[in-house]
PyMOL commands that place a pseudoatom at each C-alpha (Angstrom):
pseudoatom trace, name=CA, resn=UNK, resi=1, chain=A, elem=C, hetatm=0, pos=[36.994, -11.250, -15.712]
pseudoatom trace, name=CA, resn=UNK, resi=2, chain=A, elem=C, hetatm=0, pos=[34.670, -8.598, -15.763]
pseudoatom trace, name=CA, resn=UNK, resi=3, chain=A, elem=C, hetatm=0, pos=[35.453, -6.269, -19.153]
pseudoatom trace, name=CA, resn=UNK, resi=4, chain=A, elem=C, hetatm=0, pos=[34.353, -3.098, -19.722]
pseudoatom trace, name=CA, resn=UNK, resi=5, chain=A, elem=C, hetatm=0, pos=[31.747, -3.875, -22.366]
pseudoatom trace, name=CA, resn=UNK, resi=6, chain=A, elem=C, hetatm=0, pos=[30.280, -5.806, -19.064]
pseudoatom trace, name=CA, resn=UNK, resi=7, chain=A, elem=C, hetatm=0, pos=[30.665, -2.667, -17.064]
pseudoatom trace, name=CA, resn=UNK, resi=8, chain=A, elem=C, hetatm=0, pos=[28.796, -0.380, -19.820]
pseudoatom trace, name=CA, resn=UNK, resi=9, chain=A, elem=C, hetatm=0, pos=[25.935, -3.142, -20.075]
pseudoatom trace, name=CA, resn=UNK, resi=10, chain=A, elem=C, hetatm=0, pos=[25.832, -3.327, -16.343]
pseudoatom trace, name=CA, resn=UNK, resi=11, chain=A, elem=C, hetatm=0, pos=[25.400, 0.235, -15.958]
pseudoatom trace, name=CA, resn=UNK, resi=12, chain=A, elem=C, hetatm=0, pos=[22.707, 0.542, -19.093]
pseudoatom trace, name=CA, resn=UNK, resi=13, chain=A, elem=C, hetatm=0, pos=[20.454, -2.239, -17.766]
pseudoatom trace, name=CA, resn=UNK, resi=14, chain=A, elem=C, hetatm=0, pos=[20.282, -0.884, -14.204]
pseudoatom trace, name=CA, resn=UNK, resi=15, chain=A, elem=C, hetatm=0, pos=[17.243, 1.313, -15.045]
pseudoatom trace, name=CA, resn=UNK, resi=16, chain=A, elem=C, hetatm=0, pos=[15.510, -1.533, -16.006]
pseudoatom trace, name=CA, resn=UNK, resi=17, chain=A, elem=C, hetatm=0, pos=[15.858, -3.437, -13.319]
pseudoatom trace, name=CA, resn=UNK, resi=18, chain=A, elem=C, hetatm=0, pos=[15.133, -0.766, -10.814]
pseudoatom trace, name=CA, resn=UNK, resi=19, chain=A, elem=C, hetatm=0, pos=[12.241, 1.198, -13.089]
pseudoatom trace, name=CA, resn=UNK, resi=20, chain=A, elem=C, hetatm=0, pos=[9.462, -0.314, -10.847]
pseudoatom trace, name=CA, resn=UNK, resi=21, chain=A, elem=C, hetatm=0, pos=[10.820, 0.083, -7.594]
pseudoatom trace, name=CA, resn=UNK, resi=22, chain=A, elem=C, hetatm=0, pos=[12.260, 3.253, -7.077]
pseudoatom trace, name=CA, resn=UNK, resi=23, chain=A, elem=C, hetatm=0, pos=[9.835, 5.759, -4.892]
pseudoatom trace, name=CA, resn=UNK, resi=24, chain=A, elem=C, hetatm=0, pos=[10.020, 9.518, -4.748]
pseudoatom trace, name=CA, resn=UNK, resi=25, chain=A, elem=C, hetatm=0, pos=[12.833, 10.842, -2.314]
pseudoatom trace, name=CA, resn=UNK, resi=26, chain=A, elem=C, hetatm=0, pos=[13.758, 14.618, -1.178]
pseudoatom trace, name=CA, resn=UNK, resi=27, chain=A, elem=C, hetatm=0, pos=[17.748, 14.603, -0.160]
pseudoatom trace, name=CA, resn=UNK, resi=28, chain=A, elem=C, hetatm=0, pos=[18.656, 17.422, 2.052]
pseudoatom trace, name=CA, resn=UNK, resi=29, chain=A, elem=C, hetatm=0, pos=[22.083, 18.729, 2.171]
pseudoatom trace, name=CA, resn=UNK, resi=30, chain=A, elem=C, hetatm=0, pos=[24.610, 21.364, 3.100]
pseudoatom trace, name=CA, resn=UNK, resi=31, chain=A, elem=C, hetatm=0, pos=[27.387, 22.092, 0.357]
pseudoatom trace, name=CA, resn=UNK, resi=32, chain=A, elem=C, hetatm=0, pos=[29.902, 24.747, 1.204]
pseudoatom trace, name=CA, resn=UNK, resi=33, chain=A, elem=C, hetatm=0, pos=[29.405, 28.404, -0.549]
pseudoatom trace, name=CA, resn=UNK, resi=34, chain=A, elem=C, hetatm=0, pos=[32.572, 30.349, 0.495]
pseudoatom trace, name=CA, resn=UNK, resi=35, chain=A, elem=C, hetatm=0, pos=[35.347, 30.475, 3.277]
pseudoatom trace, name=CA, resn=UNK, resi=36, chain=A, elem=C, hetatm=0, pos=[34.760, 33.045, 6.382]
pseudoatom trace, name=CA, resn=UNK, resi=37, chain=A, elem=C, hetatm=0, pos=[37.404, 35.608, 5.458]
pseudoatom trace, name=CA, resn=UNK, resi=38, chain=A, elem=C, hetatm=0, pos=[38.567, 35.577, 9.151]
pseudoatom trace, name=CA, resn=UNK, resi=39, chain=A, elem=C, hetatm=0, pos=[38.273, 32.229, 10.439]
pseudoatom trace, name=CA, resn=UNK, resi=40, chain=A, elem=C, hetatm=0, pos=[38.779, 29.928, 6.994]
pseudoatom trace, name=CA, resn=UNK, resi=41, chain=A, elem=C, hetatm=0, pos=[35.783, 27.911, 8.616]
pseudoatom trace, name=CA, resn=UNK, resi=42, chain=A, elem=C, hetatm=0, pos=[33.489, 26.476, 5.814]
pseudoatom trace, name=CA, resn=UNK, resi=43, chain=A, elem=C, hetatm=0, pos=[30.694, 28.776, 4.682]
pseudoatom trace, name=CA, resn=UNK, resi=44, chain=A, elem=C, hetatm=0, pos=[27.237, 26.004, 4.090]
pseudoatom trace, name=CA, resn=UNK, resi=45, chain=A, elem=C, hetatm=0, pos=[24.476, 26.221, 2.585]
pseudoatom trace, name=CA, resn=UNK, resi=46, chain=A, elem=C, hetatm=0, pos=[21.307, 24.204, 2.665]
pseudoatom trace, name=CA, resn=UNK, resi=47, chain=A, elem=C, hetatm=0, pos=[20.529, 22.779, -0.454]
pseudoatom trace, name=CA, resn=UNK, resi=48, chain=A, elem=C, hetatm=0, pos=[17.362, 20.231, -1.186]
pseudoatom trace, name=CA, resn=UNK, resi=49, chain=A, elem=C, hetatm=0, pos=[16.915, 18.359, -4.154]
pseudoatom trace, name=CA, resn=UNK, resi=50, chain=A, elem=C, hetatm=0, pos=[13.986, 16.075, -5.427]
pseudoatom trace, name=CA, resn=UNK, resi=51, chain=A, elem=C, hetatm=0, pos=[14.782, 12.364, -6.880]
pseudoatom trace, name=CA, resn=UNK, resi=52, chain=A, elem=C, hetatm=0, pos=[13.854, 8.646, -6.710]
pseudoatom trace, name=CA, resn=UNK, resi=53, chain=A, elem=C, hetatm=0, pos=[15.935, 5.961, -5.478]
pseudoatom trace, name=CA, resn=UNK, resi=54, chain=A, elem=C, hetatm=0, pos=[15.165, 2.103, -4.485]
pseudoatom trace, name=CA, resn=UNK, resi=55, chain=A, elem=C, hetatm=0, pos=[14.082, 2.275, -0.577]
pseudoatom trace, name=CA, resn=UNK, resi=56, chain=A, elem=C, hetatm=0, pos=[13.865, -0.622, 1.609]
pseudoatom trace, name=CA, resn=UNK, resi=57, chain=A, elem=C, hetatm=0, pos=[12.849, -0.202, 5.190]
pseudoatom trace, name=CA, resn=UNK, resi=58, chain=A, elem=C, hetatm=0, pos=[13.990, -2.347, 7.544]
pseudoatom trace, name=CA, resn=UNK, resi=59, chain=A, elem=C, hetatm=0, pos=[12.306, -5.098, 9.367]
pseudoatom trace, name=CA, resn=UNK, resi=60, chain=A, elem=C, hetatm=0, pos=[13.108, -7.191, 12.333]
pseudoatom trace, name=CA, resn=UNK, resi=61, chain=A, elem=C, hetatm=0, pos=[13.819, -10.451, 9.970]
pseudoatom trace, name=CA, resn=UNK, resi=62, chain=A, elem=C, hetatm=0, pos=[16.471, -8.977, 8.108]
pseudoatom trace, name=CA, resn=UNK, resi=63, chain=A, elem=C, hetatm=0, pos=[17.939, -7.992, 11.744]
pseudoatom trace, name=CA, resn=UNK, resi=64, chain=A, elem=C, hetatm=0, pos=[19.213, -11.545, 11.702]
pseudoatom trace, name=CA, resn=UNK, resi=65, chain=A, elem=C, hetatm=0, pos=[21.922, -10.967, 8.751]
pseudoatom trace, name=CA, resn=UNK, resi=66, chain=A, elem=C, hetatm=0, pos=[23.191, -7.301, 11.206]
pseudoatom trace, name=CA, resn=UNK, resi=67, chain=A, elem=C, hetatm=0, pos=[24.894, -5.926, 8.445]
pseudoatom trace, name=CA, resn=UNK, resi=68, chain=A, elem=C, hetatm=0, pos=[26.976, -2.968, 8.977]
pseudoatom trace, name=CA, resn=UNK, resi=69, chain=A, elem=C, hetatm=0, pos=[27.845, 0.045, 6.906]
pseudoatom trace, name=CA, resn=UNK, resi=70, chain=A, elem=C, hetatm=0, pos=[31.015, 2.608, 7.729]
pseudoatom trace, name=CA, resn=UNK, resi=71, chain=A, elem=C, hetatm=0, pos=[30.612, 0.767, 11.243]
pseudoatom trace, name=CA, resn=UNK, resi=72, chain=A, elem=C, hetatm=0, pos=[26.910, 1.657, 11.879]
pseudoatom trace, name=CA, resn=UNK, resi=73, chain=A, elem=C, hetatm=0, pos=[24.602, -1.453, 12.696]
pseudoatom trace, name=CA, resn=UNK, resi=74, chain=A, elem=C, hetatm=0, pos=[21.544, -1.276, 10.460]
pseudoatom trace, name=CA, resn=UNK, resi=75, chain=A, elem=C, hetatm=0, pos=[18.791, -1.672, 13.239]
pseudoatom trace, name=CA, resn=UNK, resi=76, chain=A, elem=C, hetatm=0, pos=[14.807, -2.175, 12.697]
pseudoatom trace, name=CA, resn=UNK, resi=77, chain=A, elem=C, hetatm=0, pos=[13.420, 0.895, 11.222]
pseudoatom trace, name=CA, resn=UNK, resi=78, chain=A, elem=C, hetatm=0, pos=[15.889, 2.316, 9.473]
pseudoatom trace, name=CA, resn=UNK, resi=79, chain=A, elem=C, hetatm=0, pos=[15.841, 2.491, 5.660]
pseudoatom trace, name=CA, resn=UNK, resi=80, chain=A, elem=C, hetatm=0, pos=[18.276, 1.277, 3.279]
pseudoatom trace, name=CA, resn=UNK, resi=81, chain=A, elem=C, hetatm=0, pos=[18.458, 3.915, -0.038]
pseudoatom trace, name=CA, resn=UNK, resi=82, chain=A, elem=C, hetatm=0, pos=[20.062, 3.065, -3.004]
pseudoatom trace, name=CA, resn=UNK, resi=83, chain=A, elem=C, hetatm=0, pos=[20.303, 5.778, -5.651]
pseudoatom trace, name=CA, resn=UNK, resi=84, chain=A, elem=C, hetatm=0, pos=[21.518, 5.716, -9.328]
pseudoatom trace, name=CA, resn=UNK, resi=85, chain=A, elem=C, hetatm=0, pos=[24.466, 7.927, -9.491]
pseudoatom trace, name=CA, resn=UNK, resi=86, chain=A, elem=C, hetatm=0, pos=[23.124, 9.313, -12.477]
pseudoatom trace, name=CA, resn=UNK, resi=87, chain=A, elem=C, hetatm=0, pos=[19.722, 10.530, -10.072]
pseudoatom trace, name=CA, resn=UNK, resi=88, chain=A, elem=C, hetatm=0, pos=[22.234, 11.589, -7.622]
pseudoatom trace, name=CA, resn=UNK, resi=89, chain=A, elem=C, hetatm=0, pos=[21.552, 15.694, -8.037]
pseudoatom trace, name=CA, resn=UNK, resi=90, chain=A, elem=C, hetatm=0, pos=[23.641, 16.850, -5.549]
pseudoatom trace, name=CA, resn=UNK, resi=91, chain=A, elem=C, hetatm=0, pos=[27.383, 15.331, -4.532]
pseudoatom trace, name=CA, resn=UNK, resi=92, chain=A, elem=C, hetatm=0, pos=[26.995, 11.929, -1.962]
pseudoatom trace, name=CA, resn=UNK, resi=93, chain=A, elem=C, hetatm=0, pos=[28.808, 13.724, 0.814]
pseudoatom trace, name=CA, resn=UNK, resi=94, chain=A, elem=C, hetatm=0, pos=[26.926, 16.677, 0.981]
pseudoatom trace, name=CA, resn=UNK, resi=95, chain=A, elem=C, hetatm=0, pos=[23.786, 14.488, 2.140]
pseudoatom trace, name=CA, resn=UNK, resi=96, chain=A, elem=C, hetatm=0, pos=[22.909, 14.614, 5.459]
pseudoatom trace, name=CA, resn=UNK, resi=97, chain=A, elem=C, hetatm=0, pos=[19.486, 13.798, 5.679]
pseudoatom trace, name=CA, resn=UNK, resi=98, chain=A, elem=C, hetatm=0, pos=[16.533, 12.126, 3.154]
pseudoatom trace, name=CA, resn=UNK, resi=99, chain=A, elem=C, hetatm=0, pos=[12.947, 13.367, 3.583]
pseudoatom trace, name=CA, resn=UNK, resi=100, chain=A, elem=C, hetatm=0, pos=[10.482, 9.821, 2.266]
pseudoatom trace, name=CA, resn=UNK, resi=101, chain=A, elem=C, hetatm=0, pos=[7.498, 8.422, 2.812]
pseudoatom trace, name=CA, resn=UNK, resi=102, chain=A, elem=C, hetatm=0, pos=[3.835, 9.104, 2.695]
pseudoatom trace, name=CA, resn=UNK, resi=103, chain=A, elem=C, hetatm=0, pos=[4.188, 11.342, 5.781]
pseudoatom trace, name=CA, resn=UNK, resi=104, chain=A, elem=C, hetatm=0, pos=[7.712, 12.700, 4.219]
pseudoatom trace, name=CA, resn=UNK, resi=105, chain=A, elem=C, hetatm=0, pos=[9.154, 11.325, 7.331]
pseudoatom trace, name=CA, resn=UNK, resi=106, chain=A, elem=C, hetatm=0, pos=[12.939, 12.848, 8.025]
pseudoatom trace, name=CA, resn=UNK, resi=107, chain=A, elem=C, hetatm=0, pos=[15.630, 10.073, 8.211]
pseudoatom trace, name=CA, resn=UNK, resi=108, chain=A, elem=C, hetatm=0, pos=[18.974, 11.384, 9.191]
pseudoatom trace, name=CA, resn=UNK, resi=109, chain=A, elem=C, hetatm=0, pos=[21.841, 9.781, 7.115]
pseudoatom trace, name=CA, resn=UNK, resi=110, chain=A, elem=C, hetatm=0, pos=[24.070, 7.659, 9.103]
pseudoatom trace, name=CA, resn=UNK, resi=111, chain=A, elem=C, hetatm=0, pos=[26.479, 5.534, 6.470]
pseudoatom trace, name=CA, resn=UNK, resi=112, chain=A, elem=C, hetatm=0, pos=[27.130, 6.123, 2.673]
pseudoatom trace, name=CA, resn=UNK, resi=113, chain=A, elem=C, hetatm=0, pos=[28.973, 4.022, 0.463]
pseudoatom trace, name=CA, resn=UNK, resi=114, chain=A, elem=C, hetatm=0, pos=[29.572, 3.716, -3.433]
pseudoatom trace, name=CA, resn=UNK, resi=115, chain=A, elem=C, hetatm=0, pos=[28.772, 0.738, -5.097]
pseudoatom trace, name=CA, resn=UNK, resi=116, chain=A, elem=C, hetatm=0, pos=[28.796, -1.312, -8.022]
pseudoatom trace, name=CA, resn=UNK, resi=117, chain=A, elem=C, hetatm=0, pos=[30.359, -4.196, -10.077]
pseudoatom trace, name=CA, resn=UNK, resi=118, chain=A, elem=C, hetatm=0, pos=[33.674, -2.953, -11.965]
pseudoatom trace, name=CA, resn=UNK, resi=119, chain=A, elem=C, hetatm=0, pos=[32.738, 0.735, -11.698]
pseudoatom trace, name=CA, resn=UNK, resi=120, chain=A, elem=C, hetatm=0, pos=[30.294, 2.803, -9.027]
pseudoatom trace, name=CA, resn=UNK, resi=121, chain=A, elem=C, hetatm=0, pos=[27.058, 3.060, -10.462]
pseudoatom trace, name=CA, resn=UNK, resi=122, chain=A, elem=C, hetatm=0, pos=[25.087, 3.756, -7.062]
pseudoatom trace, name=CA, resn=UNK, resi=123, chain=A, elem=C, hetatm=0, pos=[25.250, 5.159, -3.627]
pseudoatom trace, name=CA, resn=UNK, resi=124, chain=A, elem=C, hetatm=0, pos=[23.913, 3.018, -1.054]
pseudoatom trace, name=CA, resn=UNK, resi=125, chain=A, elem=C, hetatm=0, pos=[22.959, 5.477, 2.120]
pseudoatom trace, name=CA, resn=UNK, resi=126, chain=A, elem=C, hetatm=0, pos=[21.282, 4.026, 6.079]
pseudoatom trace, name=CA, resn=UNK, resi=127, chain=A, elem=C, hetatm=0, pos=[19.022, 6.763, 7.100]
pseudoatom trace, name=CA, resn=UNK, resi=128, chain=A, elem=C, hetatm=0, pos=[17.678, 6.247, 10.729]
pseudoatom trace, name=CA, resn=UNK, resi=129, chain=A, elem=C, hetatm=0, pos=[14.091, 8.007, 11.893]
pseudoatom trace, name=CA, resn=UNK, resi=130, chain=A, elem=C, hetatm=0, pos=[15.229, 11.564, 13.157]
pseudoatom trace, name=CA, resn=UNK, resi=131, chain=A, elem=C, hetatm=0, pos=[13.248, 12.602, 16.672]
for i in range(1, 131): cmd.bond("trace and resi %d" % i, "trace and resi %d" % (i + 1))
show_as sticks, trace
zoom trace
């Protein structure tokens, strides 16, 4: 059984483990400002935020294990993000998109998901080449 002395050592060592392979990422988002006075329809605002996260783009071998996240195949191409919640700057659900690479190529956000053992410690995102 996983304790939470093994939850708090899980959660301090994760830095380490990930200190070498986490790249510079720009998440784009829209977070809501305000309520139209007439309509109640959300008021948004764009809202971009520099951090790093572990990136893996994906390759036509790991097609073979097809995983799927929220119900969205991961296909060749896309790239698999996993951020730190604590380099998370703005809130998971306001992400839509993730600007990375050397070109700062824009990958639209198609799945998110929390993860972690005992307690979230990450958010694991599928961004898919936009255009």
């Amino acid at each position: 059984m996983i304790t939470q002395h093994d939850i708090a050592w899980i959660k301090s060592n994760r830095k380490e483990v990930t200190h070498n392979r986490t790249v510079p990422i720009t998440l784009i988002g829209k977070t809501e400002t305000g309520r139209h006075p007439i309509t109640d329809e959300p008021i948004t605002e764009e809202v971009t935020e520099s951090t790093v996260a572990v990136v893996v783009e994906i390759s036509s071998a790991f097609k073979l294990d097809r995983d799927l996240i929220d119900g969205v195949e991961v296909e060749e191409g896309d790239i698999w993000i996993d951020i730190d919640i604590d380099d998370l700057p703005i809130p998971a659900k306001d992400v839509i998109s993730v600007e990375y690479g050397d070109d700062d190529d824009d990958y639209t956000i198609m799945a998110k998901d929390n993860a972690g053992i005992g307690a979230t410690n990450r958010v694991i995102m599928v961004g898919r080449l936009t255009g």
